[in-house]
C-alpha positions in Angstrom: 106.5 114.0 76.0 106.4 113.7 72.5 107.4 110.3 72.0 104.6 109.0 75.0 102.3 111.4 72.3 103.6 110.0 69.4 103.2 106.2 71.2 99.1 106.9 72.3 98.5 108.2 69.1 99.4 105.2 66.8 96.0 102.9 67.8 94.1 105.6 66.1 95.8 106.5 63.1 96.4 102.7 62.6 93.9 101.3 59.5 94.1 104.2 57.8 92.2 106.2 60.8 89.9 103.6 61.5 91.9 102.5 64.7 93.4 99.6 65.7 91.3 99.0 69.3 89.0 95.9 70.0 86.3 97.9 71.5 84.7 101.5 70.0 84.8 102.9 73.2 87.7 102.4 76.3 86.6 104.5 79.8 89.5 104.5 81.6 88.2 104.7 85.4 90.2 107.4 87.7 87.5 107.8 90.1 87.6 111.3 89.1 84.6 113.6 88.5 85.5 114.9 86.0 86.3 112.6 82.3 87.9 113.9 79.4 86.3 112.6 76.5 87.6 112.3 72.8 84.4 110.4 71.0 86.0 111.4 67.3 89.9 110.1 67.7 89.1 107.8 65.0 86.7 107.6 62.1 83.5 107.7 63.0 79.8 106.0 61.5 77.7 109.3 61.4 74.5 110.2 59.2 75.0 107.3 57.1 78.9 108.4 56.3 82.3 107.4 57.7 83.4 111.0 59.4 86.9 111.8 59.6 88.8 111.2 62.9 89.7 114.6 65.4 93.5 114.0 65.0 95.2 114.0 67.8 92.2 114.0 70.3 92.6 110.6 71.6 96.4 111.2 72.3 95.8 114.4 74.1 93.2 113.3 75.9 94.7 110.1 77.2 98.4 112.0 78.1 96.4 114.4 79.8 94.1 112.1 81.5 97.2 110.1 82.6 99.3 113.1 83.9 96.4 114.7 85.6 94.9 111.2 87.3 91.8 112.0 85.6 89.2 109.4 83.8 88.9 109.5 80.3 87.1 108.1 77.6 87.8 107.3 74.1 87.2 106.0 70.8 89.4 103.7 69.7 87.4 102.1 66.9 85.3 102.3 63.8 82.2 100.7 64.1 80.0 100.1 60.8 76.7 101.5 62.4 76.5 104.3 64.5 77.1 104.3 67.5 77.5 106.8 70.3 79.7 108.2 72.9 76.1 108.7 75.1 75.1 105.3 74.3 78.5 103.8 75.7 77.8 105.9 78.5 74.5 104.8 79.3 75.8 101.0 79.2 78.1 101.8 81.9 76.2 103.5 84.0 78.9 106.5 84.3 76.4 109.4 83.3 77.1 111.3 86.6 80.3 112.1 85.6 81.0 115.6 84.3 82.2 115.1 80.4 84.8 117.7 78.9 84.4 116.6 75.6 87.4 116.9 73.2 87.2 117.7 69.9 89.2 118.8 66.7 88.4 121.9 64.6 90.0 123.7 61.5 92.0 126.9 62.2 90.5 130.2 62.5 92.6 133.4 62.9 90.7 135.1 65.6 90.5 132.2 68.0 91.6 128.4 68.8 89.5 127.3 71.1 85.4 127.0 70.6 83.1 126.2 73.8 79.8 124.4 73.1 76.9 124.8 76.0 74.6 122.3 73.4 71.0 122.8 74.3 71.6 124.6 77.4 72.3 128.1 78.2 75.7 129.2 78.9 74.8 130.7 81.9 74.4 126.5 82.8 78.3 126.6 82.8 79.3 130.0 83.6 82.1 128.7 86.0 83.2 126.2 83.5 83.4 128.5 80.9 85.1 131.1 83.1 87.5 128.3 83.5 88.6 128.0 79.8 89.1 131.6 79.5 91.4 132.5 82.4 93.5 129.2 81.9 93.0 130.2 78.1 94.5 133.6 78.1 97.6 132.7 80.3 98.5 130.2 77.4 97.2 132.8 74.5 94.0 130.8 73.6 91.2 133.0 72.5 87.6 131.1 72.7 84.7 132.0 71.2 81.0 130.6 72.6 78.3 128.6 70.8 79.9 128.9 67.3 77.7 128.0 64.7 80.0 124.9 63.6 80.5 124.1 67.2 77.9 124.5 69.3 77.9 121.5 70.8 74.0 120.0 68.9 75.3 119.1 65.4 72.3 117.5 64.1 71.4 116.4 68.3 74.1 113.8 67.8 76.8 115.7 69.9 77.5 114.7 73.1 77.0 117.5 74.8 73.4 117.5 73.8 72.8 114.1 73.9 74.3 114.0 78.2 71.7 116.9 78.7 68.5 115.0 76.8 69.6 111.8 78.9 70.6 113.4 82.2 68.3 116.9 82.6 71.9 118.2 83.5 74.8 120.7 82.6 77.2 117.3 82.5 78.9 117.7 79.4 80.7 120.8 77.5 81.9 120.6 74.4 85.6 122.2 73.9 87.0 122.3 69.9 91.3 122.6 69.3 92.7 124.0 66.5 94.5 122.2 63.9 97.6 123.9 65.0 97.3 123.6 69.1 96.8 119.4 68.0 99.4 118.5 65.9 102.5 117.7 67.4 104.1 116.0 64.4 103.9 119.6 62.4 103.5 121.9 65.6 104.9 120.7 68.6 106.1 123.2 70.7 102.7 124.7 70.3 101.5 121.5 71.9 104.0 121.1 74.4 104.2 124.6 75.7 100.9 126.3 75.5 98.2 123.0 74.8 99.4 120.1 77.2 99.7 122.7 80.1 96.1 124.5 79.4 94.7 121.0 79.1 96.3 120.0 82.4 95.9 123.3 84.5 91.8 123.8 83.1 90.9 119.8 84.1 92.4 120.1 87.5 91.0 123.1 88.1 87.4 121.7 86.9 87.9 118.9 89.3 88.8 121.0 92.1 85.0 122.4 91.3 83.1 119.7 90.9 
């Protein structure tokens, strides 16, 4: 597991984390409902400044998205103008998928996982949401909802809130990692055992939903 990690993960930390891909963006179709998203794996035109990348994000994303047989998409590469992961999605006529958007946070001690309803209610999610928490606590994740840092709008140029101003529709939720529950160079038996299995057991469960 770690070396297939270690293998995904070196197109985005290539260039100094502006990724090594030809394209920004790479769906990978599944024919699934459900597509796991990581728009942040590597640096990122945003505001008028480079952002860093969401370690980690396009690795998990894409081992999950393999082991699982569900779509994902992913950015691969730095683009000097911004564009974004809605935009993509709007070119390839894919926004009636349901987006569980992947992201990277800093580490908090009284949780590790942040859910992000955007512009919406969370009531818009509620099964979703009851989702995260029951796989959550069997892996000891504790999530906290609509955090002011990760709410899912940042400036409207989230995902989340962009799929709901383009689509009307609860089709994207926003779902931030800690530093810790990423990193399997420093941390990975906290990857292996508690955030590769949550990852996998929460999107085939959301799937089974949809």
């Amino acid at each position: 597991m770690l070396s297939r990690l270690s293998e995904l993960n070196d197109k985005y930390v290539q260039n100094n984390g502006f990724g090594a891909g030809e394209a920004a963006f790479v769906f990978t179709n599944r024919k699934s409902k459900l597509v796991l998203s990581a728009p942040h794996a590597v640096k990122t035109h945003l505001n008028g400044q480079v952002k860093p990348a969401d370690l980690f994000t396009g690795a998990l994303v894409e081992f999950v998205g393999e082991k699982c047989n569900i779509s994902t998409l992913v950015r691969t590469s730095y683009q000097d103008k911004e564009y974004l992961a809605d935009e993509f999605i709007k070119e390839q006529n894919i926004g009636e998928k349901f987006f569980l958007d992947i992201h990277g946070m800093v580490d908090y001690e009284d949780f590790e996982l942040a859910v992000g309803t955007g512009l919406l209610e969370a009531d818009a999610y509620q099964k979703a949401i009851k989702a995260i928490e029951v796989v959550g606590q069997r892996y000891g994740f504790r999530k906290v909802l609509n955090h002011p840092h990760y709410s899912g709008i940042a400036g409207m140029k989230a995902l989340t809130a962009r799929m709901q101003m383009l689509t009307g529709k609860p089709l994207a939720l926003q779902l931030e990692i800690g530093r810790r529950y990423r990193d399997f160079e420093k941390f990975p038996l906290k990857v292996i055992e508690k955030t590769i299995p949550f990852l996998q057991e929460l999107v085939l469960g959301l799937e089974k939903q949809l």
